[in-house]
C-alpha positions, 0 to 999 in steps of 0.5 A: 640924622633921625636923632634928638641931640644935646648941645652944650656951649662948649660945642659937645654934641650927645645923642640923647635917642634915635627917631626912625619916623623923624622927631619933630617936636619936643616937651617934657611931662610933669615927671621930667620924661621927654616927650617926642612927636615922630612925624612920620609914623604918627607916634608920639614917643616917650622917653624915660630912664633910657627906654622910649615907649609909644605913648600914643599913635594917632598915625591911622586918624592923621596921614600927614606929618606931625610937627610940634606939640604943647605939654600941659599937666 
């Protein structure tokens, strides 16, 4: 779905953002934003009072598909 969900265990189901490049990994930074690895395009998203920025774009040093990511202050 190219989407990052919300899962409650009641079962409801929220869309928190929409990834065109597919997210894969996911962190929080010290401020409490989400923190979003897009694996097909090489960015790496941030996503903060609703709006989603790129907050970085290694996709011109790495070709192949990003996964997961480690989040340290």
């Amino acid at each position: 779905a190219r989407a990052v969900l919300t899962a409650e265990p009641n079962g409801k189901v929220e869309r928190v953002t929409y990834v065109p490049g597919q997210p894969s990994g996911i962190g929080f930074s010290p401020d409490g934003a989400l923190m979003i690895v897009s694996s097909h395009d090489g960015h790496l998203l941030r996503l903060y009072e609703g709006a989603t920025s790129i907050l970085a774009d290694i996709g011109a040093m790495y070709r192949g598909a990003l996964n997961d990511m480690v989040v340290d202050s």
